[in-house]
C-alpha positions as a Python dict, from the first residue, in 0.01 Angstrom:
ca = {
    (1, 'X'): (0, 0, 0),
    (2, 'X'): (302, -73, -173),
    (3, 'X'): (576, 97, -380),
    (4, 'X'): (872, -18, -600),
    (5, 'X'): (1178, 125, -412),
    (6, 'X'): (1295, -248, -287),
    (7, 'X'): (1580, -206, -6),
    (8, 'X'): (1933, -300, -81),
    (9, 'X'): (2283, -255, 122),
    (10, 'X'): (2338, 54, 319),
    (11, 'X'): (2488, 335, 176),
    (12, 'X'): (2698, 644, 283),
    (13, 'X'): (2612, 989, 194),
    (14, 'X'): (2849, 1245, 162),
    (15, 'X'): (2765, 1591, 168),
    (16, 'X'): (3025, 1889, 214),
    (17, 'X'): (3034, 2092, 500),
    (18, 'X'): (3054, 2482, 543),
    (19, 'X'): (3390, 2474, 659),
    (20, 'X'): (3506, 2265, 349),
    (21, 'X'): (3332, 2530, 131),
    (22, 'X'): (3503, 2830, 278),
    (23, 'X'): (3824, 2607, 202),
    (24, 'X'): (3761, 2574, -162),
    (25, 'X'): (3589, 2265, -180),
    (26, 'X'): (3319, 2163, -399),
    (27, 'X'): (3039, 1905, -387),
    (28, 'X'): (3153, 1847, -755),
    (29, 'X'): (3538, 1816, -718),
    (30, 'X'): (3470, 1606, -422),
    (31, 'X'): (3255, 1359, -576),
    (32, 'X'): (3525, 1299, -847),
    (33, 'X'): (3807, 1213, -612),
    (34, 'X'): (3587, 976, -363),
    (35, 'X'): (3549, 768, -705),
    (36, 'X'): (3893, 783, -817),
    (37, 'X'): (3985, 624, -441),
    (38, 'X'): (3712, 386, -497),
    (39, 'X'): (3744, 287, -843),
    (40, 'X'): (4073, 428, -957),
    (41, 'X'): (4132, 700, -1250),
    (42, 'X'): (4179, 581, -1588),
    (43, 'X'): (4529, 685, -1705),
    (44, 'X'): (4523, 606, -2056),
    (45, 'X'): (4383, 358, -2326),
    (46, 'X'): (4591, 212, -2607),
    (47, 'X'): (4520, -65, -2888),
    (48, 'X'): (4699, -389, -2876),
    (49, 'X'): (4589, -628, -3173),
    (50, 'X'): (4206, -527, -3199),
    (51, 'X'): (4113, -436, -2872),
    (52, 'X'): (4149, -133, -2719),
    (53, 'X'): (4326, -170, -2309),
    (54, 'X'): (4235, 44, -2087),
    (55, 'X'): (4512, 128, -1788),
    (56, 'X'): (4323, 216, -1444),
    (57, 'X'): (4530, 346, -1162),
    (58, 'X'): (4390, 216, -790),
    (59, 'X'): (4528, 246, -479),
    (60, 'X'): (4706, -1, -266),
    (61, 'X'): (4518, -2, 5),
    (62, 'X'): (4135, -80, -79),
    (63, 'X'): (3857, 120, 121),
    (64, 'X'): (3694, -196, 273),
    (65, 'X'): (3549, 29, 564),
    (66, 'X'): (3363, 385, 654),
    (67, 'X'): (3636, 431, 898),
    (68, 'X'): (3898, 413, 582),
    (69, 'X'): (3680, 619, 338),
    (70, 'X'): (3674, 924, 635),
    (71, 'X'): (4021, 897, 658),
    (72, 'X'): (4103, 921, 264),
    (73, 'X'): (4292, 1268, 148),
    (74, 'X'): (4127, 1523, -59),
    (75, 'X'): (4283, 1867, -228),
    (76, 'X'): (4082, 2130, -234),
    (77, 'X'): (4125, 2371, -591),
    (78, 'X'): (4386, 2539, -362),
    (79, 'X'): (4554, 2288, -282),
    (80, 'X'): (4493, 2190, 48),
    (81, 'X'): (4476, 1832, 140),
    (82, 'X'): (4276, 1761, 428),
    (83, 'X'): (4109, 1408, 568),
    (84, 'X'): (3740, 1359, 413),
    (85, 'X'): (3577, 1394, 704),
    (86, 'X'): (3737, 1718, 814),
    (87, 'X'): (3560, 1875, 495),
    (88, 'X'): (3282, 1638, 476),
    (89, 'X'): (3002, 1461, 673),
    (90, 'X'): (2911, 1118, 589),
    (91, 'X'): (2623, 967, 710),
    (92, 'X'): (2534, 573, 673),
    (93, 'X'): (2178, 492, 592),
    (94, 'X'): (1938, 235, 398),
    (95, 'X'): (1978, 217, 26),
    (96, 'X'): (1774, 106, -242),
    (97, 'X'): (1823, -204, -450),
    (98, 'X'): (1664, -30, -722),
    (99, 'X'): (1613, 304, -865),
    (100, 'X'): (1356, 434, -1149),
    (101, 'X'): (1444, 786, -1315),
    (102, 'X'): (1234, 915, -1602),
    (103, 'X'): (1355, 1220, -1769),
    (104, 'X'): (1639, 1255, -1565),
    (105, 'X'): (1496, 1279, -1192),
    (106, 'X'): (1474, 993, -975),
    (107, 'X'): (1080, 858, -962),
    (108, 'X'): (948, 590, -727),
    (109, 'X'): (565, 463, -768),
    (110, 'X'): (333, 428, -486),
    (111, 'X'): (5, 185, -566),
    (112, 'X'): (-279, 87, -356),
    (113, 'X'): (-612, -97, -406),
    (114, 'X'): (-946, 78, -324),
    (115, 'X'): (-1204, -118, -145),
    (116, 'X'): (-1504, -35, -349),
    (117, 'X'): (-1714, -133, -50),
    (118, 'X'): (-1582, 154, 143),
    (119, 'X'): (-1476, 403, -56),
    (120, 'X'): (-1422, 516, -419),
    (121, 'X'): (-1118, 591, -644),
    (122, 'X'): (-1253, 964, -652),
    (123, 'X'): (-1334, 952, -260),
    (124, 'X'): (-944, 798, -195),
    (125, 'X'): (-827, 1127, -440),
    (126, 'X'): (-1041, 1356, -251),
    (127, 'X'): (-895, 1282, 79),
    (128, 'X'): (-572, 1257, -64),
    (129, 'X'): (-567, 1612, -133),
    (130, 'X'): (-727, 1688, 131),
    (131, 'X'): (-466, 1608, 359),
    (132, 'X'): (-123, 1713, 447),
    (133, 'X'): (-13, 1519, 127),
    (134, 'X'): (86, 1854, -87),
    (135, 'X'): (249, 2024, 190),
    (136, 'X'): (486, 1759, 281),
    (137, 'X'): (610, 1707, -78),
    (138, 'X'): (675, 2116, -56),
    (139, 'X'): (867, 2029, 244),
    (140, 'X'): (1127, 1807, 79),
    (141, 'X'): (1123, 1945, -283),
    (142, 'X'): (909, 1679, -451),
    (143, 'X'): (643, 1647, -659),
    (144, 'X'): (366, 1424, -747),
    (145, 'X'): (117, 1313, -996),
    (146, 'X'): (-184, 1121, -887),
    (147, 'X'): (-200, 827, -1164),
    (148, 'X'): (-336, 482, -1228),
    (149, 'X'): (-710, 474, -1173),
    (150, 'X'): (-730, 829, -1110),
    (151, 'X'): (-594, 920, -1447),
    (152, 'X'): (-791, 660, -1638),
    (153, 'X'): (-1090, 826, -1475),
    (154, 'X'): (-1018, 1153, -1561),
    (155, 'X'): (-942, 1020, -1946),
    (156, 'X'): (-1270, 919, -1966),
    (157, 'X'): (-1422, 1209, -1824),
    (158, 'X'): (-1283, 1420, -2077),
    (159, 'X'): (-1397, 1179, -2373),
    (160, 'X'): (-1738, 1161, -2227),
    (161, 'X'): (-1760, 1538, -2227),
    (162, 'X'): (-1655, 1525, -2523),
    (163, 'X'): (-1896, 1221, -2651),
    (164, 'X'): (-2190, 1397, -2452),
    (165, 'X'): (-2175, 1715, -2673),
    (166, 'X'): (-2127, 1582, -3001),
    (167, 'X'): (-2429, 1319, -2901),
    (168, 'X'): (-2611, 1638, -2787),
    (169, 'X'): (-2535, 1851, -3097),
    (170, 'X'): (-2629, 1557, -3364),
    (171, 'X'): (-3008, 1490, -3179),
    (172, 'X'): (-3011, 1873, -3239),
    (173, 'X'): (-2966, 1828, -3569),
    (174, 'X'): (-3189, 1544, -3666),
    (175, 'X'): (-3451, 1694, -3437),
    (176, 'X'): (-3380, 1992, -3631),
    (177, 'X'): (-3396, 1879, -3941),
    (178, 'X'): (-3672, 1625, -3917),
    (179, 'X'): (-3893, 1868, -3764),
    (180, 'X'): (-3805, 2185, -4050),
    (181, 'X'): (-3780, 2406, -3704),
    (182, 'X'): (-3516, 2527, -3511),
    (183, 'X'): (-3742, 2628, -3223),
    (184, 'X'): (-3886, 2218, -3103),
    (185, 'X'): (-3584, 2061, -3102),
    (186, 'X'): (-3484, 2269, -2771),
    (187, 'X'): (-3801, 2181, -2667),
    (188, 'X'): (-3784, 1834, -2673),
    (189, 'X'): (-3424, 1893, -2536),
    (190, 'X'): (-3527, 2033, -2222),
    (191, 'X'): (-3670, 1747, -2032),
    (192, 'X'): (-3267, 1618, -2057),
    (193, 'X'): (-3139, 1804, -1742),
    (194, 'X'): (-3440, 1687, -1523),
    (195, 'X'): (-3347, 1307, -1605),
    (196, 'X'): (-2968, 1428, -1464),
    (197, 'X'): (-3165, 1522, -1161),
    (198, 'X'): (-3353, 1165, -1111),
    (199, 'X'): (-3019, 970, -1150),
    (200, 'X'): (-2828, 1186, -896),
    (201, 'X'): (-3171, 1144, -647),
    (202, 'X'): (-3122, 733, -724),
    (203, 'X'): (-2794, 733, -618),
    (204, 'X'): (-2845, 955, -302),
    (205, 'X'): (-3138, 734, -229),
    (206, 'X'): (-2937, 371, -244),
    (207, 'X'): (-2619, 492, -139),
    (208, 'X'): (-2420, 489, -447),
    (209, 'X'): (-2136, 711, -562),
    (210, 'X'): (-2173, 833, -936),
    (211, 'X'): (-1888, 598, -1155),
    (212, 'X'): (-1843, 597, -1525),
    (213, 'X'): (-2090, 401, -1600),
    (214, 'X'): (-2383, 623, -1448),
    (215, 'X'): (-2280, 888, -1626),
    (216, 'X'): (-2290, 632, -1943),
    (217, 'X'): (-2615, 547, -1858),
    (218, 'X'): (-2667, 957, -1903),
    (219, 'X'): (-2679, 884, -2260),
    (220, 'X'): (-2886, 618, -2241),
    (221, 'X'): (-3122, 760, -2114),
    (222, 'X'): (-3119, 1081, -2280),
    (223, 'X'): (-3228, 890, -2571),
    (224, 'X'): (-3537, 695, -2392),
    (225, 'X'): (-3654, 1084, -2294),
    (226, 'X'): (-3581, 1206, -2652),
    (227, 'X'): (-3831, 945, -2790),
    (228, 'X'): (-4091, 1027, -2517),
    (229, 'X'): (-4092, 1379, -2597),
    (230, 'X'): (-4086, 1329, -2965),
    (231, 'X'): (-4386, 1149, -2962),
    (232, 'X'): (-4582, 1432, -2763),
    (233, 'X'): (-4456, 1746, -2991),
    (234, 'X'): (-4533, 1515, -3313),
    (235, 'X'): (-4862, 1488, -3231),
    (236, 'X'): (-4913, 1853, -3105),
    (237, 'X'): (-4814, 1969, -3427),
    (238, 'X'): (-5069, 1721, -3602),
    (239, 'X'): (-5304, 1892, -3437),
    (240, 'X'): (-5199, 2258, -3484),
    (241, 'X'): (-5191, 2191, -3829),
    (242, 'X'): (-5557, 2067, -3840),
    (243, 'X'): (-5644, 2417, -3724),
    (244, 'X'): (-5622, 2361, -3311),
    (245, 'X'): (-5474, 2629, -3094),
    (246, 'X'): (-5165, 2582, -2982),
    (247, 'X'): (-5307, 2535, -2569),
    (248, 'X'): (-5596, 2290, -2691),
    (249, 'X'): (-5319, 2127, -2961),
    (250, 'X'): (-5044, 2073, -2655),
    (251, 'X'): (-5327, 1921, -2385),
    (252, 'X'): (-5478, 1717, -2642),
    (253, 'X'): (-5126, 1579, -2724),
    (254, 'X'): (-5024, 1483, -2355),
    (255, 'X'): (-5393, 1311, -2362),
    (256, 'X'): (-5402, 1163, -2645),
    (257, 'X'): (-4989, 1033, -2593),
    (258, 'X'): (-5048, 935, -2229),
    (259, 'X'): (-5063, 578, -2239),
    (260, 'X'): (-4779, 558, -2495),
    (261, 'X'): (-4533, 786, -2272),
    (262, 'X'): (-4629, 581, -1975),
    (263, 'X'): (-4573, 212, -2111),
    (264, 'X'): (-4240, 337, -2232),
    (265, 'X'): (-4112, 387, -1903),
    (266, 'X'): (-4318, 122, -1718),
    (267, 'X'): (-4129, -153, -1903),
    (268, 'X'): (-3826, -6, -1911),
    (269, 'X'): (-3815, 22, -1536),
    (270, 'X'): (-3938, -303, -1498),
    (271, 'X'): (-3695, -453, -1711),
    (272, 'X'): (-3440, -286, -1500),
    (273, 'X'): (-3526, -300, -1148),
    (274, 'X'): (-3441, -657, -1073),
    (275, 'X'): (-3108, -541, -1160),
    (276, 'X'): (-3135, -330, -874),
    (277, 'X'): (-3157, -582, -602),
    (278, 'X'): (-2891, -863, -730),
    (279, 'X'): (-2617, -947, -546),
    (280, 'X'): (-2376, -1120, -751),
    (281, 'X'): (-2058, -927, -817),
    (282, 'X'): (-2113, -887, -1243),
    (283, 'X'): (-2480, -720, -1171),
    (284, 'X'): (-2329, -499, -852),
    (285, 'X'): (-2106, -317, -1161),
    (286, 'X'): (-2400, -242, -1405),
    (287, 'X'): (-2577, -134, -1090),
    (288, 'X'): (-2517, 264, -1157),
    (289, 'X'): (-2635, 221, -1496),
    (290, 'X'): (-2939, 82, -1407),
    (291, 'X'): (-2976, 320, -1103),
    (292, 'X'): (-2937, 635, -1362),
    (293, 'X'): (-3188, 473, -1614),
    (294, 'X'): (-3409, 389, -1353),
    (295, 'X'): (-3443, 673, -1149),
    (296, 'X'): (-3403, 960, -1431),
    (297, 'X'): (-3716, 817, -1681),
    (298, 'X'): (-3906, 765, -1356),
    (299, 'X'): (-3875, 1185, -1231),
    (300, 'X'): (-3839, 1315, -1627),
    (301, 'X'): (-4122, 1100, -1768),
    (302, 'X'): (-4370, 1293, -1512),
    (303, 'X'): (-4152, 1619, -1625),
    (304, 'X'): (-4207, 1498, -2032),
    (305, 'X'): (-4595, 1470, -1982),
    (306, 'X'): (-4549, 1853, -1740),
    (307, 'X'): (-4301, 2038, -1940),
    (308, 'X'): (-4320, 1981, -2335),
    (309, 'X'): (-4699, 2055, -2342),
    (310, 'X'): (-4568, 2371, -2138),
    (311, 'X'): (-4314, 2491, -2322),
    (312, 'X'): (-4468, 2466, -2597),
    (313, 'X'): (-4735, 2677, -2557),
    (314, 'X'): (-4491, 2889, -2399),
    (315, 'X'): (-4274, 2916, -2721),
    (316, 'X'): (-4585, 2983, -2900),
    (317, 'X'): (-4669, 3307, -2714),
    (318, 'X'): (-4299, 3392, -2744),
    (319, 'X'): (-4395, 3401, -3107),
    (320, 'X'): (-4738, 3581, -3104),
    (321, 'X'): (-4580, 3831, -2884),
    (322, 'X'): (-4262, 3861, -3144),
    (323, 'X'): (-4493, 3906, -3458),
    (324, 'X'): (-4701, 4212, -3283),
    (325, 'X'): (-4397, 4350, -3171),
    (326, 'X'): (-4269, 4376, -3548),
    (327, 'X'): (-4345, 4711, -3743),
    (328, 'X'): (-4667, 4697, -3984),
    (329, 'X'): (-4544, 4664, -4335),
    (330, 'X'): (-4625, 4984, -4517),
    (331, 'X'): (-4867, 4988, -4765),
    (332, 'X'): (-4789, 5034, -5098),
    (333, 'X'): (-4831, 5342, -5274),
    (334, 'X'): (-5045, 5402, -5530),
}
């Protein structure tokens, strides 16, 4: 852990003292005459040729010491002059070589480097906040803002919730569009959450935290199930339209698709799962990618072959029962 507040040369601190302010003294008033015994007071500035001279008044004596600045003079707006230190308290202590101020307020970073082997950026954050870390800043007036890998990760967050809904919104429409319904698009859409489900159980099972790129992976693999569920409700609707019910039409599909769902997810998990157990350092970071791909076609594709044939005939009865629930047309008169 390091931060960028390097130590300099002690320094003194001056701060006034209720009896000073009952005398008329001011943390302002006596900040300006410390400096004008330190530095002097500029008494006025005239040209000569084509530079402009400016005339400083010091005193005699220099302060070289703490013991001289205490015993330095200072009027109050009364006029009372009284030693420094009989108005003021000064206290010696570390300075800093250094210091940052953005907007006007003094700033000081604070960096550290997670161990990935032990814990994550979002674990670190977590305890973080967890802790007394809030209430101490209350404490001594300061705030904070958690930054570096933290914010990049919350960046990408947001632009992957936003990417995930847009990606979401456009398979809707193709689906939609490609199919002439609005009604088996959701249907092929509903095998996505249950692939969410196998990459969280991955993860739980191998002892990995979820990172950006298992939740890229998300996409990924929302498109393998996409496919997989395509290819059962294009062939269910071949049959309906050859005159099949819609139960016979949606068993007959998962049947007659079977072998085409399955080697779709066979060799993508076996392209994948040597991934799994490598041990060099550039395969450890694709490892949550390959753990969400892995995992969530191996639960969903069982769900695909389960649920589309399902909710299919499921919407279909939503749509019997709909029609016989609409009023007869009247007939016309004669």
């Amino acid at each position: 852990i390091a931060d960028d507040l390097p130590w300099g040369k002690p320094t003194v601190q001056i701060r006034l003292t209720p009896r000073g302010r009952a005398l008329g003294y001011t943390a302002d008033g006596l900040a300006r005459q410390v400096r004008a015994a330190l530095q002097g007071v500029i008494a006025t500035r005239f040209a000569r040729h084509n530079e402009e001279v400016t005339v400083r008044v010091k005193r005699a004596d220099a302060i070289t010491s703490t013991a001289a600045l205490r015993a330095i003079r200072v009027r109050s707006a009364g006029g009372v002059w009284l030693p420094l230190a009989e108005v003021a308290e000064l206290r010696e202590r570390p300075g800093f070589s250094v210091l940052f101020r953005r907007d006007g307020k003094a700033v000081m970073s604070v960096s550290a480097n997670v161990d990935k082997s032990v814990s994550s950026i979002a674990e670190a954050v977590a305890a973080i906040e967890a802790s007394d870390f809030r209430a101490i800043l209350a404490r001594h007036g300061i705030g904070a803002e958690i930054k570096g890998g933290a914010e990049e990760m919350r960046e990408s967050m947001r632009d992957l919730k936003i990417g995930a809904m847009v990606a979401l919104l456009l398979i809707y429409i193709i689906l939609a569009w490609v199919f002439a319904s609005y009604t088996h698009p959701l249907i092929i859409m509903t095998v996505i959450p249950f692939g969410v489900i196998g990459a969280i159980l991955g993860h739980l099972l191998l002892g990995f935290s979820l990172t950006m790129l298992s939740l890229i992976g998300l996409l990924g693999l929302t498109g393998i199930l996409v496919n997989d569920s395509i290819i059962l409700l294009a062939r269910a609707r071949e049959r309906m339209a050859h005159g099949e019910e819609a139960r016979a039409a949606a068993i007959g599909a998962a049947r007659d698709r079977l072998r085409a769902v399955l080697l779709t997810t066979l060799t993508t998990i076996g392209g994948l799962t040597p991934l799994l157990f490598e041990k060099s350092l550039q395969a450890q970071f694709l490892q949550p990618m390959a753990i969400t791909i892995v995992f969530g076609l191996g639960v969903a594709t069982v769900i695909v072959l389960l649920l589309v044939p399902a909710t299919l005939g499921v919407w279909h009865d939503l749509g019997r029962l709909f029609r016989r629930l609409q009023p007869a047309p009247r007939a016309a008169a004669e």
